[in-house]
OpenMM code with the backbone's topology and positions (N, CA, C; nanometers):
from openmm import Vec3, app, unit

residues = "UNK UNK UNK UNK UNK UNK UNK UNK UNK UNK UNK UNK UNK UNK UNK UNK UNK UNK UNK UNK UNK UNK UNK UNK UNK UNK UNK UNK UNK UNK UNK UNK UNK UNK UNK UNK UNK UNK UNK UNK UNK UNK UNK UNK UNK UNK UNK UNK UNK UNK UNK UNK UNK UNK UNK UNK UNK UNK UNK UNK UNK UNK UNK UNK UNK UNK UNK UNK UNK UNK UNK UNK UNK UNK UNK UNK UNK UNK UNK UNK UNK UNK UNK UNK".split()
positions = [
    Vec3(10.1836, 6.8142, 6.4145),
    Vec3(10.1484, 6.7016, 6.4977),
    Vec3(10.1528, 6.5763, 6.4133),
    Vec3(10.1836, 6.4307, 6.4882),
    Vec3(10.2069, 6.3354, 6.3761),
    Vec3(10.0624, 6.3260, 6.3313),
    Vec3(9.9989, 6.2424, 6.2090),
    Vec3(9.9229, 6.2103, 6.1932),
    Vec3(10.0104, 6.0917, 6.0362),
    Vec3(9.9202, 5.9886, 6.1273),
    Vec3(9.9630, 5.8805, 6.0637),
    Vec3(10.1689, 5.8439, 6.0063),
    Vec3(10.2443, 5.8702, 6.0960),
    Vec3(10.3754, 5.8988, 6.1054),
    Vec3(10.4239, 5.7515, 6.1473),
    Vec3(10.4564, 5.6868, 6.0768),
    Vec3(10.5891, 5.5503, 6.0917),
    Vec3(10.7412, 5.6184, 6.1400),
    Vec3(10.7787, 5.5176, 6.2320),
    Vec3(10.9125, 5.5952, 6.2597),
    Vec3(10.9712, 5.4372, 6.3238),
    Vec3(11.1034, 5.4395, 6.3367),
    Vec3(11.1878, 5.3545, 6.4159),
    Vec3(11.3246, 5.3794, 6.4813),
    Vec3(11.3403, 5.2746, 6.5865),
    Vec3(11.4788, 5.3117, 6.6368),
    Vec3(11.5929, 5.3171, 6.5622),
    Vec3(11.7224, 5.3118, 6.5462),
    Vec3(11.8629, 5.2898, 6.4838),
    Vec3(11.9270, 5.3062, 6.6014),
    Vec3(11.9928, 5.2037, 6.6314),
    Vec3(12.1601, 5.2002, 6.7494),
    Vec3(12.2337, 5.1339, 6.6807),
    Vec3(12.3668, 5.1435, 6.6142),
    Vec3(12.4492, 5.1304, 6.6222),
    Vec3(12.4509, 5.0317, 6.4938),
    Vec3(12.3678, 5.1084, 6.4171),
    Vec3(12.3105, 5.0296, 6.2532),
    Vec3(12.2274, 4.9475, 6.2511),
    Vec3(12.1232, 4.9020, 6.3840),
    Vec3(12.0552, 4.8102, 6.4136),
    Vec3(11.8954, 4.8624, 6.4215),
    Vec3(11.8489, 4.8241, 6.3174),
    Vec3(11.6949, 4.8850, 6.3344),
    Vec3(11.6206, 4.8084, 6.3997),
    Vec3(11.5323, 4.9286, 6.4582),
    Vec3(11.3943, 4.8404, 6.5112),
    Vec3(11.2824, 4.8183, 6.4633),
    Vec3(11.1809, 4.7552, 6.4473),
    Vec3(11.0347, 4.7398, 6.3558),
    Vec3(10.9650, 4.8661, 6.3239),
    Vec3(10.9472, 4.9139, 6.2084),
    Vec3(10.8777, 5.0123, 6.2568),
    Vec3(10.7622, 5.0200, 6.3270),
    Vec3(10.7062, 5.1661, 6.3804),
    Vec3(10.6042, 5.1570, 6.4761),
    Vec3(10.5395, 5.2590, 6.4067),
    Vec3(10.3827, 5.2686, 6.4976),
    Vec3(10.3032, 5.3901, 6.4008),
    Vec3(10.3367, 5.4717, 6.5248),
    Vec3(10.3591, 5.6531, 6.5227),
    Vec3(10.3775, 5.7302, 6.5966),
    Vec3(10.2590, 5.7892, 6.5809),
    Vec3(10.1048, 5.8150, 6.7191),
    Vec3(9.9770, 5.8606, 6.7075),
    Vec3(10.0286, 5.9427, 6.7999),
    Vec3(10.0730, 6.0240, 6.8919),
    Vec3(10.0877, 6.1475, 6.9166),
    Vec3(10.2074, 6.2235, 6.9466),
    Vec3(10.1753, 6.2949, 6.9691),
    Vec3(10.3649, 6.4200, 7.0142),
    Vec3(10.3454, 6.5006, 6.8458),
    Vec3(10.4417, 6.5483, 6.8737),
    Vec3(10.5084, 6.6676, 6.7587),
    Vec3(10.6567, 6.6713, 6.7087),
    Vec3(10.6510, 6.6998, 6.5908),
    Vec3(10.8135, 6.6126, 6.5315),
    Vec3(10.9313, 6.7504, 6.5951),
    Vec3(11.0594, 6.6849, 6.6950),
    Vec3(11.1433, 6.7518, 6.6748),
    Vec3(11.1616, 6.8687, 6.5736),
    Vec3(11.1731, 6.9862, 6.6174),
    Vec3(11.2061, 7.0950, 6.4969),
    Vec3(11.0538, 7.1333, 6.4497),
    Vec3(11.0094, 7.0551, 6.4272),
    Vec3(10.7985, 7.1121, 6.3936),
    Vec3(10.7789, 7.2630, 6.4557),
    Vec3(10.6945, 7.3563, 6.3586),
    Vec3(10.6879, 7.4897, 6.4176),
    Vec3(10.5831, 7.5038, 6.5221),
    Vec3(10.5197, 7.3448, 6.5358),
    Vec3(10.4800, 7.3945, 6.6655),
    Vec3(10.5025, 7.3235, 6.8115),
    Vec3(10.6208, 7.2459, 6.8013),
    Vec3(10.7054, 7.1909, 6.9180),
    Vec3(10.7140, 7.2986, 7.0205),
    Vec3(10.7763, 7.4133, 6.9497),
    Vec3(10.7952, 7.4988, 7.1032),
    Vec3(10.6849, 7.5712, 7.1487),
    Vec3(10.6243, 7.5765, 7.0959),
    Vec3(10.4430, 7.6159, 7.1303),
    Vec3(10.3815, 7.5386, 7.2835),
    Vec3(10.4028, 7.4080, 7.2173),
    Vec3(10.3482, 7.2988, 7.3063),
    Vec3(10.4013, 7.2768, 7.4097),
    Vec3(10.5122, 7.2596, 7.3850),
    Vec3(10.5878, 7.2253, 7.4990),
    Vec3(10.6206, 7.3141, 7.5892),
    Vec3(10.5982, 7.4436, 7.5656),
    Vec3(10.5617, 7.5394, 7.6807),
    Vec3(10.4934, 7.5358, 7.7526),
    Vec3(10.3693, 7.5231, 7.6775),
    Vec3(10.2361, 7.4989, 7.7427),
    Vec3(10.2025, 7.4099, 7.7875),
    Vec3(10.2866, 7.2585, 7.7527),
    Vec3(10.2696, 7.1559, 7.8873),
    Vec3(10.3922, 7.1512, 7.9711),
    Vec3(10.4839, 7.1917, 7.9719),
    Vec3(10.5726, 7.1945, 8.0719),
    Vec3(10.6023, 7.3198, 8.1895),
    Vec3(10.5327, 7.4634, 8.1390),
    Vec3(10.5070, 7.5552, 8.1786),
    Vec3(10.4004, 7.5320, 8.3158),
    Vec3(10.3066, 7.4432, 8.3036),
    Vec3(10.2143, 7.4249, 8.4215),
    Vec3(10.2925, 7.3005, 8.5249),
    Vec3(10.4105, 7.2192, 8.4435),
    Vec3(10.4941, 7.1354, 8.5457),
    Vec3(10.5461, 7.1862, 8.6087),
    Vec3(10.6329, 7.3019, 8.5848),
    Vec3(10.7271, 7.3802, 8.6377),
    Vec3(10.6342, 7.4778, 8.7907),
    Vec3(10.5656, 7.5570, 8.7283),
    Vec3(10.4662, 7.6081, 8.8094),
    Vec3(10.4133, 7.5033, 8.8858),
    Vec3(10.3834, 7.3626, 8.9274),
    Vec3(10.3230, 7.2902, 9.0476),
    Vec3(10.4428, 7.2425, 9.1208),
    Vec3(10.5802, 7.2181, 9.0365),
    Vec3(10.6668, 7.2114, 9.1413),
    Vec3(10.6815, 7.3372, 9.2666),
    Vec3(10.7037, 7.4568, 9.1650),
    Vec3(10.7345, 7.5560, 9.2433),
    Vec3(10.6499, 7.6092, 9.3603),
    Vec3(10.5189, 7.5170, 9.3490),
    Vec3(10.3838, 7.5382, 9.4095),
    Vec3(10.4363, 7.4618, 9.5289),
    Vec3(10.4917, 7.3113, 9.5089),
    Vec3(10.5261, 7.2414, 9.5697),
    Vec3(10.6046, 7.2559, 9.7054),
    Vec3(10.6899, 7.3600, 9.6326),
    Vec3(10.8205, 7.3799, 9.7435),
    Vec3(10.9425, 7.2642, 9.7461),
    Vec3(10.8794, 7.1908, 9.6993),
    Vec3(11.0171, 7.0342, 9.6619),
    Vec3(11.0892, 7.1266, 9.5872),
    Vec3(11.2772, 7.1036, 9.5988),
    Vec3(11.3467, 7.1479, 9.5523),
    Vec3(11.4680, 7.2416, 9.6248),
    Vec3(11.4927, 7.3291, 9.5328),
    Vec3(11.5726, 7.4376, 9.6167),
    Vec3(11.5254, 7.5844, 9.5955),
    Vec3(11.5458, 7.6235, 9.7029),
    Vec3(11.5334, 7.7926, 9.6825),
    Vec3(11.6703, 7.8335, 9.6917),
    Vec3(11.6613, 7.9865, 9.6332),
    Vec3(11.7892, 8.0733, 9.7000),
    Vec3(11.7242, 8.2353, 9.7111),
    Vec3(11.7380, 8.2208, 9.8782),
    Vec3(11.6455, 8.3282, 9.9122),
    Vec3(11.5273, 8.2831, 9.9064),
    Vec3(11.4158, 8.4183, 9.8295),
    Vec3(11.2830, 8.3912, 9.7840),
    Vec3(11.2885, 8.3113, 9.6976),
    Vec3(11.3940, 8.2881, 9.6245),
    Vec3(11.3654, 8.2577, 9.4495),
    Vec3(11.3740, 8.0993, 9.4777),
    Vec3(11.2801, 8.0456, 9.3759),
    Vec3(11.2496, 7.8947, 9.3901),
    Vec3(11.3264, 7.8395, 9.2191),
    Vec3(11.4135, 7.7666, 9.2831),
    Vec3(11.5515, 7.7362, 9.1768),
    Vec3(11.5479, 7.6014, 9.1865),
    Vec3(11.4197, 7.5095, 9.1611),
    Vec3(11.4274, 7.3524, 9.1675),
    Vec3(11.4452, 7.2914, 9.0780),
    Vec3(11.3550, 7.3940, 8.9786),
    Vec3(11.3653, 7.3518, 8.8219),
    Vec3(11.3713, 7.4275, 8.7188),
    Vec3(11.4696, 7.4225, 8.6147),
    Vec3(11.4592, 7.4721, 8.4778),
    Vec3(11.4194, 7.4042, 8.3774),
    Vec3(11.4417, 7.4405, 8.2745),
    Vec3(11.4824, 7.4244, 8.1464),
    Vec3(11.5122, 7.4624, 8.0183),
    Vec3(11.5942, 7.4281, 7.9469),
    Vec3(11.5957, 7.4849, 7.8015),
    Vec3(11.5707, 7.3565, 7.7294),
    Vec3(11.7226, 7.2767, 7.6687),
    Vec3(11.6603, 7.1940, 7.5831),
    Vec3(11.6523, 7.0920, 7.6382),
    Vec3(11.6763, 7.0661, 7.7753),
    Vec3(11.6512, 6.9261, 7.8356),
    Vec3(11.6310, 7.0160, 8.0076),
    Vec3(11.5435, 6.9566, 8.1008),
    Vec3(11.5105, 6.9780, 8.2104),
    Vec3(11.5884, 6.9096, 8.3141),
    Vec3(11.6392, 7.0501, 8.4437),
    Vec3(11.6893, 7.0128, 8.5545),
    Vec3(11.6002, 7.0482, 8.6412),
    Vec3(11.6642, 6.9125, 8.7337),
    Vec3(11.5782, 6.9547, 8.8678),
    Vec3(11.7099, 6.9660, 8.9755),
    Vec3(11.6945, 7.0614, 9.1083),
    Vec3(11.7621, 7.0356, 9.1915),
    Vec3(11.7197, 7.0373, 9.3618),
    Vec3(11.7494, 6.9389, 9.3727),
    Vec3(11.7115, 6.9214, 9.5434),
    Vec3(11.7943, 6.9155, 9.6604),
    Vec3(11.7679, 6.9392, 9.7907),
    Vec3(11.9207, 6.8970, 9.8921),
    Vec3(11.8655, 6.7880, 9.9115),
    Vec3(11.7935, 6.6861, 9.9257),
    Vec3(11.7519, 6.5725, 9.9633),
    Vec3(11.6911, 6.4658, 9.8543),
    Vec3(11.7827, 6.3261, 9.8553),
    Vec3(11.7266, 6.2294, 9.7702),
    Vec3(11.5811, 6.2192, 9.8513),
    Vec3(11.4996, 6.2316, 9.9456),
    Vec3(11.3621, 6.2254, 9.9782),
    Vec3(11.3104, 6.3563, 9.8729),
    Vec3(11.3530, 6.4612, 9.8753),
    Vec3(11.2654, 6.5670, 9.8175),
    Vec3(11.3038, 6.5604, 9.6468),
    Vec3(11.3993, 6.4777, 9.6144),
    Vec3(11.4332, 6.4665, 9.4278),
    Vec3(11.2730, 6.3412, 9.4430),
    Vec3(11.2835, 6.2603, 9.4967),
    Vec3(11.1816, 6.1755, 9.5034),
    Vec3(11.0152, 6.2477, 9.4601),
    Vec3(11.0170, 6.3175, 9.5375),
    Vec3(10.8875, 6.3844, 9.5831),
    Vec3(10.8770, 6.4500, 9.4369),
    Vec3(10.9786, 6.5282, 9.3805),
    Vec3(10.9554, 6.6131, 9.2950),
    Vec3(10.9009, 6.4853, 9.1701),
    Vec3(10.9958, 6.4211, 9.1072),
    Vec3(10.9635, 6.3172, 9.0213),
    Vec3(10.8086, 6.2702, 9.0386),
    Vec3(10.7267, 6.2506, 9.1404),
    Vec3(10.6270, 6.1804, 9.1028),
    Vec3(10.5173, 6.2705, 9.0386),
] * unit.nanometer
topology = app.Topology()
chain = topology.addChain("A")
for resn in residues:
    res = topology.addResidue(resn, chain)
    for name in ("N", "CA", "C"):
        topology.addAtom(name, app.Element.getBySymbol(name[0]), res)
């Protein structure tokens, strides 16, 4: 977890000020995938609670993820719904 961690942007050789980073967990850190189970694991589960999204069949197919999260909906009203 950071503790006391300076970090900054770079685009295109252009830095930004640094900033102090007070929470999250560093990319690659052994306990990134820990965490992020455990807070995205209860997102996933209230969508599916939700019903926003898609099913196929029983199976509720609105949202995944591995290293970046999808969502899928038949309706820009129900992508809406899911996001908030």
């Amino acid at each position: 977890m950071y503790t006391s961690l300076r970090t900054h942007v770079e685009w295109i050789g252009i830095h930004s000020r640094w900033l102090c980073a007070r929470n999250g967990v560093e990319q690659g850190g052994v306990l990134s995938p820990v965490l992020f189970y455990l807070y995205i694991d209860g997102q996933l589960y209230a969508l599916e609670s939700s019903r926003f999204g898609c099913c196929i069949g029983h199976y509720y197919t609105g949202a995944a993820y591995a290293n970046d999260i999808v969502l899928l909906a038949p309706t820009v009203r129900s992508m809406r719904s899911m996001l908030i």
